[in-house]
Kinemage of the C-alpha trace (Angstrom):
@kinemage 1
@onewidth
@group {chain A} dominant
@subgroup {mainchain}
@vectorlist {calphas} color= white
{ca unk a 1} P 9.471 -1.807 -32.663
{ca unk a 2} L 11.485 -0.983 -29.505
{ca unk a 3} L 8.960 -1.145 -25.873
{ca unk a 4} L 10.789 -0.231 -22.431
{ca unk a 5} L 9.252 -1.357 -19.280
{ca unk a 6} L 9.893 0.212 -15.910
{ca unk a 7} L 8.994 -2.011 -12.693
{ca unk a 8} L 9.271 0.266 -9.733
{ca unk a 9} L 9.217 -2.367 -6.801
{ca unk a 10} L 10.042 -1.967 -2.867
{ca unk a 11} L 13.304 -3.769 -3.078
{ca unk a 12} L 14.263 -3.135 -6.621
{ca unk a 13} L 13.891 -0.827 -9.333
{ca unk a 14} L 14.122 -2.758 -12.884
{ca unk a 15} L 14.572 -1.528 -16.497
{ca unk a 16} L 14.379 -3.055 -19.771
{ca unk a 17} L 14.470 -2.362 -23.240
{ca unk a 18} L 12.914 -5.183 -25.787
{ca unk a 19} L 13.269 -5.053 -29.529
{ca unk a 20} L 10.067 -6.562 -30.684
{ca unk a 21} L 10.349 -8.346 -34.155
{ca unk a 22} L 8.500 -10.010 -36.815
{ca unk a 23} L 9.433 -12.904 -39.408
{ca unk a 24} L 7.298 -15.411 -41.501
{ca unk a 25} L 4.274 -14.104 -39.436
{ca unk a 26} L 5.844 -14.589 -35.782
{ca unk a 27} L 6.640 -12.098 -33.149
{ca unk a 28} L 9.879 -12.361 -31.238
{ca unk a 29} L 10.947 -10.491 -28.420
{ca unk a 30} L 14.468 -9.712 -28.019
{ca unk a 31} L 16.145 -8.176 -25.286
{ca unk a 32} L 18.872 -5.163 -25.851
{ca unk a 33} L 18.997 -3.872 -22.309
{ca unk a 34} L 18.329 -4.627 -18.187
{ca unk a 35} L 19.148 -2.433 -15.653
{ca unk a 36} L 18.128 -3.856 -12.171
{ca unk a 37} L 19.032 -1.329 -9.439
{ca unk a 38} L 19.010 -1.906 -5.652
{ca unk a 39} L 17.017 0.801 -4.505
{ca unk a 40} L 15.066 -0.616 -1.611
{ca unk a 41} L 12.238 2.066 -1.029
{ca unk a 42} L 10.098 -0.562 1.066
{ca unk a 43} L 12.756 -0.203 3.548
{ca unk a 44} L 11.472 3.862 4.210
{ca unk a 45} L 8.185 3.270 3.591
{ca unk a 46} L 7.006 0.192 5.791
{ca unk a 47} L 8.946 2.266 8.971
{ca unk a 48} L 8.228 5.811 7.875
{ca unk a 49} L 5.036 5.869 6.042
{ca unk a 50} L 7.543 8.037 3.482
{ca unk a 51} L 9.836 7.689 0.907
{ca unk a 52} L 12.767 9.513 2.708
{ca unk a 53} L 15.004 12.300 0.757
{ca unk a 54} L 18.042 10.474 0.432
{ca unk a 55} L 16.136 7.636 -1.268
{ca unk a 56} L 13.915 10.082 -3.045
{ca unk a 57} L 17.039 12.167 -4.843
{ca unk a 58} L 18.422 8.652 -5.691
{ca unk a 59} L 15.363 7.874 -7.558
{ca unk a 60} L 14.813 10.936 -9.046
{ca unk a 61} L 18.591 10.640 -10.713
{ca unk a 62} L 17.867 6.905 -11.546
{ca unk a 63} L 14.390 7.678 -13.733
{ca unk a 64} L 16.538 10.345 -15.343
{ca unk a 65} L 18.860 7.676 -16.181
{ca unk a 66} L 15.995 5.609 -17.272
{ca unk a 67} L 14.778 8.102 -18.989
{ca unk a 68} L 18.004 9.036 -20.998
{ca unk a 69} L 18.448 5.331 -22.092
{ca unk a 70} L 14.682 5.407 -23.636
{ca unk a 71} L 15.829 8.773 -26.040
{ca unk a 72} L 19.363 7.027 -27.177
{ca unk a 73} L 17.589 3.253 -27.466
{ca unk a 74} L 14.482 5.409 -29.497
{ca unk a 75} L 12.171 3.418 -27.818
{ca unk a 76} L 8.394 3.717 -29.409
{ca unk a 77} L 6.455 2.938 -26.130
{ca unk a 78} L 7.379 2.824 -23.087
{ca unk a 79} L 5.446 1.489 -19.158
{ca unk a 80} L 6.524 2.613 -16.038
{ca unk a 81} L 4.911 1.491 -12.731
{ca unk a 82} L 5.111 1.797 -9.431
{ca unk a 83} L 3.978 -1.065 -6.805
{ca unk a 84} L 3.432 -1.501 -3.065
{ca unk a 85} L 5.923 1.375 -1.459
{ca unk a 86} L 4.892 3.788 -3.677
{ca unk a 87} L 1.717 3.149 -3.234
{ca unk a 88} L 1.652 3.640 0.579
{ca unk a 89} L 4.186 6.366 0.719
{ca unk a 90} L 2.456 9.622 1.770
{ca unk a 91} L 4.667 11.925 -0.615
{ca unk a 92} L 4.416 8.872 -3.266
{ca unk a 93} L 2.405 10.886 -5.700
{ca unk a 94} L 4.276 14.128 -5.244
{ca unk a 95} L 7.521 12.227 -6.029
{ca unk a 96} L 5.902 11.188 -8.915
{ca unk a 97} L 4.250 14.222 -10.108
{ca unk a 98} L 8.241 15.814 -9.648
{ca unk a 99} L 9.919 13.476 -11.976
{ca unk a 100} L 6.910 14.049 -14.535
{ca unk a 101} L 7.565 17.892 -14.153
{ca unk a 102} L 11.744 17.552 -14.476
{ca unk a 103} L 11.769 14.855 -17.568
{ca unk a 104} L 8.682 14.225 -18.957
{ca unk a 105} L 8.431 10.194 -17.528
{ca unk a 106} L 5.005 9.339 -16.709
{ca unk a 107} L 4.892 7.014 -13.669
{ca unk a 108} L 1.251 4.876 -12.977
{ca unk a 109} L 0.730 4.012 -9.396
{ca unk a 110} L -0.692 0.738 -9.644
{ca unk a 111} L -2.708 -1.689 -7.607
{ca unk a 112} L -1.847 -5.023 -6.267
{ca unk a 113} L -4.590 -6.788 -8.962
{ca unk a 114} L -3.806 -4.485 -11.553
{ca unk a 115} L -0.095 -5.717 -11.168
{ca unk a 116} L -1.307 -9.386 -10.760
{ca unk a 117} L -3.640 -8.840 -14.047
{ca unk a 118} L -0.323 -7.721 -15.840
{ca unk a 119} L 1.955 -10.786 -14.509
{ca unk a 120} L -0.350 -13.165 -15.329
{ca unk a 121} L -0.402 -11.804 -19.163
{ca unk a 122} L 2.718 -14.059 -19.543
{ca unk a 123} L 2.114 -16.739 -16.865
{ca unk a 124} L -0.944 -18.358 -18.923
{ca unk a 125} L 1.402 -18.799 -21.822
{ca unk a 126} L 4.067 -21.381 -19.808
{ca unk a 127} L 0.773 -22.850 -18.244
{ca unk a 128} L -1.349 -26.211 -19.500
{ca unk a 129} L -4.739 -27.943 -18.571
{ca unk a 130} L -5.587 -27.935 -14.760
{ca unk a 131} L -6.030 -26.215 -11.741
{ca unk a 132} L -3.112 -23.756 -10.586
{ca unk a 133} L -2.471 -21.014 -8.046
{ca unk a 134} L 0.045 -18.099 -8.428
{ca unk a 135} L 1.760 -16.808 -5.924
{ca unk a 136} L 3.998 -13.544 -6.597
{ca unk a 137} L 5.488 -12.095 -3.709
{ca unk a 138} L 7.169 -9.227 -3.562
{ca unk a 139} L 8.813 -6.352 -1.525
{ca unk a 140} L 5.742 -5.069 0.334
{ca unk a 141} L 2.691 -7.277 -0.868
{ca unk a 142} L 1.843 -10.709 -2.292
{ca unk a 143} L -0.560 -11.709 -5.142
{ca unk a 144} L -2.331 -14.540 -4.835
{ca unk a 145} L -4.326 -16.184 -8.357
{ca unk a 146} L -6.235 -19.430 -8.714
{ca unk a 147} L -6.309 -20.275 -12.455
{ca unk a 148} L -8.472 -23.056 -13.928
{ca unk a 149} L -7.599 -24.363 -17.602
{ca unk a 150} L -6.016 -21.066 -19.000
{ca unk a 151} L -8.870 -18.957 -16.900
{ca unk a 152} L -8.491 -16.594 -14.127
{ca unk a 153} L -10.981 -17.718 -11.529
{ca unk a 154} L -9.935 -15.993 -8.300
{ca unk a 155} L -6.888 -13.046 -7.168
{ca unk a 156} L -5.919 -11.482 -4.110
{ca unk a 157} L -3.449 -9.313 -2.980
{ca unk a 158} L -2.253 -9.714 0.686
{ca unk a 159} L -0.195 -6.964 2.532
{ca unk a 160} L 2.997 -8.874 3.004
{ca unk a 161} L 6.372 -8.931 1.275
{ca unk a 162} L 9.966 -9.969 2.057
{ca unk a 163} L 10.914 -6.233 2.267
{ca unk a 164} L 7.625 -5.795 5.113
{ca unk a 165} L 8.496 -8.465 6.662
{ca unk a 166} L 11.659 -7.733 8.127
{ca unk a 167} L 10.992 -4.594 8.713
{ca unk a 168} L 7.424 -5.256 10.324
{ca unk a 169} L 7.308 -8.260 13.034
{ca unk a 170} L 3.418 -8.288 13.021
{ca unk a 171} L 2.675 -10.764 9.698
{ca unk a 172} L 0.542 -13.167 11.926
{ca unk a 173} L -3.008 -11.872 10.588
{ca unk a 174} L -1.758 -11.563 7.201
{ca unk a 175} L -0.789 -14.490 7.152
{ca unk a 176} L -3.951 -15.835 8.748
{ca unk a 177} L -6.067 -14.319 6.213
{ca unk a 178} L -4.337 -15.527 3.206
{ca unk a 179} L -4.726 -19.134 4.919
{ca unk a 180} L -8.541 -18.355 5.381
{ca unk a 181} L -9.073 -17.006 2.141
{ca unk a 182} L -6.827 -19.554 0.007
{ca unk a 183} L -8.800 -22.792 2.034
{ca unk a 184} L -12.036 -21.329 0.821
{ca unk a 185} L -11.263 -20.893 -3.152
{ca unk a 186} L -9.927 -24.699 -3.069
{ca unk a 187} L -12.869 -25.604 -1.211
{ca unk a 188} L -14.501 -28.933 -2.597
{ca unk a 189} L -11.787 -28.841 -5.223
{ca unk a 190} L -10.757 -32.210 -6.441
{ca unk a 191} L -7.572 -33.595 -8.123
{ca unk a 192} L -3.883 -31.872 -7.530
{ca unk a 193} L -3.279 -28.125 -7.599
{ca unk a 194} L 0.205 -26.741 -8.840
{ca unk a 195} L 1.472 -23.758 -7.386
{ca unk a 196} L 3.222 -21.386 -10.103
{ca unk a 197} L 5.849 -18.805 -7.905
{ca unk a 198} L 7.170 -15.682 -9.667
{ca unk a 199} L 8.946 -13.268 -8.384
{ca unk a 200} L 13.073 -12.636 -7.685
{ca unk a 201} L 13.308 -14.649 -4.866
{ca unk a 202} L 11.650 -17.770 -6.276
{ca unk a 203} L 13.821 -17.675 -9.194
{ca unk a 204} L 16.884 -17.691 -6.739
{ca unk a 205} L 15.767 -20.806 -4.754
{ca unk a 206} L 15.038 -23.066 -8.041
{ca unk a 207} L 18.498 -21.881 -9.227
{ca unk a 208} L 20.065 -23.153 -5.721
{ca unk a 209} L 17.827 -25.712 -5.453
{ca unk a 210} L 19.867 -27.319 -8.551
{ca unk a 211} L 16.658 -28.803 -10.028
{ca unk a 212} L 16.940 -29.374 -13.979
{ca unk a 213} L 13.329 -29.035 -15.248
{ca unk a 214} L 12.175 -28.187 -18.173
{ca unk a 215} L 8.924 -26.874 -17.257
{ca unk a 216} L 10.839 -25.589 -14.047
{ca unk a 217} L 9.247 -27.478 -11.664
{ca unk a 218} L 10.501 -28.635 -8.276
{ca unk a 219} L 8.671 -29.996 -5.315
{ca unk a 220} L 8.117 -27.992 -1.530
{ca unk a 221} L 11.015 -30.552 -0.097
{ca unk a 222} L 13.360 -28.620 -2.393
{ca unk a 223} L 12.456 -25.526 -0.980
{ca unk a 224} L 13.008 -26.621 2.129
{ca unk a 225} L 16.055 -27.941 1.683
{ca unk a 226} L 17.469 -24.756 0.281
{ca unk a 227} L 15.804 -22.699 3.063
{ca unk a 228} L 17.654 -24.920 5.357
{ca unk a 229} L 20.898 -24.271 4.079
{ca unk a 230} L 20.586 -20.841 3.471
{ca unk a 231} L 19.167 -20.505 7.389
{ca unk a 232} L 22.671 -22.410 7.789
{ca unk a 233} L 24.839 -19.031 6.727
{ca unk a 234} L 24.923 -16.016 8.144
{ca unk a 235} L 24.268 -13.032 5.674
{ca unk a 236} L 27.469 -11.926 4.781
{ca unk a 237} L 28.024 -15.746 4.136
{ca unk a 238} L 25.537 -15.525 1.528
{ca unk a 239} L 26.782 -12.871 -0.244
{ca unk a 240} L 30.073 -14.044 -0.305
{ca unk a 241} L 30.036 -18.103 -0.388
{ca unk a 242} L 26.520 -18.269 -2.240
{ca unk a 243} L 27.545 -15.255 -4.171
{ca unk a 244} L 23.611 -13.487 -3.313
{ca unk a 245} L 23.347 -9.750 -3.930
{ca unk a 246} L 23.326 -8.106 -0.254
{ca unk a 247} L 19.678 -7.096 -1.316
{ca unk a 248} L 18.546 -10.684 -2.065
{ca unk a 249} L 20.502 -12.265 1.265
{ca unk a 250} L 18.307 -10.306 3.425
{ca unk a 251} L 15.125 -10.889 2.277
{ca unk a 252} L 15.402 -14.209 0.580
{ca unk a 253} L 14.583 -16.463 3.703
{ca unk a 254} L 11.437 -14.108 4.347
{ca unk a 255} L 9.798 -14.772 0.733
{ca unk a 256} L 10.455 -18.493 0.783
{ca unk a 257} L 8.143 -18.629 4.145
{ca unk a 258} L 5.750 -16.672 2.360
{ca unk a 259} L 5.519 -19.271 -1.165
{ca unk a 260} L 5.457 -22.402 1.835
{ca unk a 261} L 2.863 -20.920 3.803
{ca unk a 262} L 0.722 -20.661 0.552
{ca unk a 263} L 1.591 -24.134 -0.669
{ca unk a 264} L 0.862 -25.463 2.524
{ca unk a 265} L -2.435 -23.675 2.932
{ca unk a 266} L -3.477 -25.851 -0.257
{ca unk a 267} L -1.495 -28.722 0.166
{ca unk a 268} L 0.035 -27.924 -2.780
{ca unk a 269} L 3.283 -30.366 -2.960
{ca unk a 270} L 5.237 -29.052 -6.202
{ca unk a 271} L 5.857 -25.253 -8.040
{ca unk a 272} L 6.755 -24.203 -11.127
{ca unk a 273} L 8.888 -21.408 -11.980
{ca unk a 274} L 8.646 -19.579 -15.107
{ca unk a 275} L 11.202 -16.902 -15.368
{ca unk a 276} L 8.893 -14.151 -16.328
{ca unk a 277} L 7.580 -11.203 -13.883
{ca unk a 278} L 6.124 -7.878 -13.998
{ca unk a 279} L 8.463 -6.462 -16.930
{ca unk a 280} L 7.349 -9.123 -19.047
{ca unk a 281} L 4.123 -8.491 -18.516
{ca unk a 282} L 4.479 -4.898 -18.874
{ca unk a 283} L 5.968 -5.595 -22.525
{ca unk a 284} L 3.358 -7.596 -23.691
{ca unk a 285} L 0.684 -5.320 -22.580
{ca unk a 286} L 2.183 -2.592 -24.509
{ca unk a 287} L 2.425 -5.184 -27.737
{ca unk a 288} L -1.256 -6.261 -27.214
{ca unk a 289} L -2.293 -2.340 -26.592
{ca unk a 290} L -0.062 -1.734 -30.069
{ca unk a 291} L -1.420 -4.304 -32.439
{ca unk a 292} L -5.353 -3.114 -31.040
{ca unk a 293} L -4.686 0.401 -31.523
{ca unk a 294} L -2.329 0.685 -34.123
{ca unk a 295} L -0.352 4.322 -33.869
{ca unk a 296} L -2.442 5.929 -30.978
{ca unk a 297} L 0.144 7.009 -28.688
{ca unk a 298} L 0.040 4.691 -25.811
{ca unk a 299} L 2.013 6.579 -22.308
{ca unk a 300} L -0.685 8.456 -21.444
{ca unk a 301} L -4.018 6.305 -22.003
{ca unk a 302} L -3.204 4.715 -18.347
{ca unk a 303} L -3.852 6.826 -15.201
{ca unk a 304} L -2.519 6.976 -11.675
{ca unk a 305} L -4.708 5.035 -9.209
């Protein structure tokens, strides 16, 4: 069985088709394609409230694309979402309705805890007994979860992304607030909390960071000490000595104050970094909604919201 995911984000658009097999009883998910474009639509929306018309005919011709690659792979089921800038985008859902109308690819709108709820589909699986709290930031919003021995217990999603925050100056109360509400779930809490980061930026610092884990672990000093040297460069310095997409260079210093400001707020001293995200998620959701419901056609049973 072949699933496509489509994660629609506000710094990048990502695409992937996963061949989904079985043998002696197990399920194994292999990959046959990724696509990760650097469309940044955050970068319109967080200044003009709108998704502009150069970006918008870009993204039109990518879901084509997109939508090309799912006929050729013969993909059975197929996810596409949208996050954060296409949620706030006044002509979001007219975009969306448009590239419905000219291809026939249905686009869901989704919220910051539905994309949390889908994230964390994979995340339990690379997680053990204790207390943990996810942090996922991305273009234009975080998501915040405190798990408890394999149980959600708590989420959140906070307004503030590495996209938003360069292009928005005023993250102070955000900030605040995710302090305020993050010191009252750990409230009374005993023993040590481990923060679990996901997200593109994340993934960039462990690989920096040169920790060799295999649970992918690697303490806040680490962080710091790759935030340092980054802070060291100039951008095109990162792009061409630390070899960083020019999308990633910009925003990666942003997101690593967002991950610190959450570990800090719980004291939290080390994070682990499973390399899984919202296409994962997306892909095992569409497995799950498969195996539950058999042949029922599965693109339209989720709505816009």
């Amino acid at each position: 069985m072949k699933l496509a995911a489509i994660d629609i984000g506000s710094n990048a658009i990502r695409f992937q088709v996963t061949n989904v097999m079985t043998y002696d009883g197990q399920q194994y998910f292999k990959r046959l394609e990724y696509v990760r474009f650097p469309l940044r639509l955050g970068q319109d929306v967080f200044k003009l409230k709108k998704i502009a018309s150069k970006s918008e005919d870009k993204f039109i011709r990518l879901m084509n694309a997109f939508k090309i690659l799912i006929d050729l792979y013969e993909v059975d089921q197929y996810y596409a979402c949208a996050t954060s800038a296409m949620r706030e985008a006044q002509n979001g859902r007219e975009i969306v309705q448009k590239v419905k109308e000219l291809m026939g690819l249905k686009i869901n709108i989704i919220s910051g805890e539905r994309e949390a709820e889908l994230i964390n589909r994979v995340v339990m699986e690379k997680l053990g007994k204790g207390t943990f709290m996810h942090i996922d930031v991305g273009g234009g919003s975080t998501e915040l979860n405190v798990i408890k021995d394999g149980q959600k217990i708590k989420s959140e999603s906070f307004k503030i992304g590495s996209v938003r925050t360069i292009e928005n100056t005023s993250n102070k109360a955000v900030l605040k607030r995710m302090s305020q509400w993050i010191e009252a779930q750990i409230a009374g809490h005993r023993g040590s909390i481990t923060a679990v980061g996901t997200g593109g930026n994340i993934s960039k610092i462990y690989e920096l960071s040169g920790t060799r884990s295999k649970l992918r672990v690697m303490r806040i000093e680490s962080i710091l000490e790759v935030q340092k040297h980054l802070a060291s460069h100039t951008l095109e310095e990162r792009i061409f000595k630390l070899h960083l997409n020019p999308d990633r260079a910009d925003v990666i210093l942003p997101a690593s104050d967002i991950y610190l400001h959450a570990m800090k707020s719980a004291n939290i001293q080390r994070i682990q970094v499973p390399d899984v995200g919202l296409k994962d998620g997306i892909m095992h959701m569409l497995f799950e909604k498969h195996v539950k419901q058999s042949l029922i056609p599965l693109n339209d049973t989720e709505t816009v919201d």
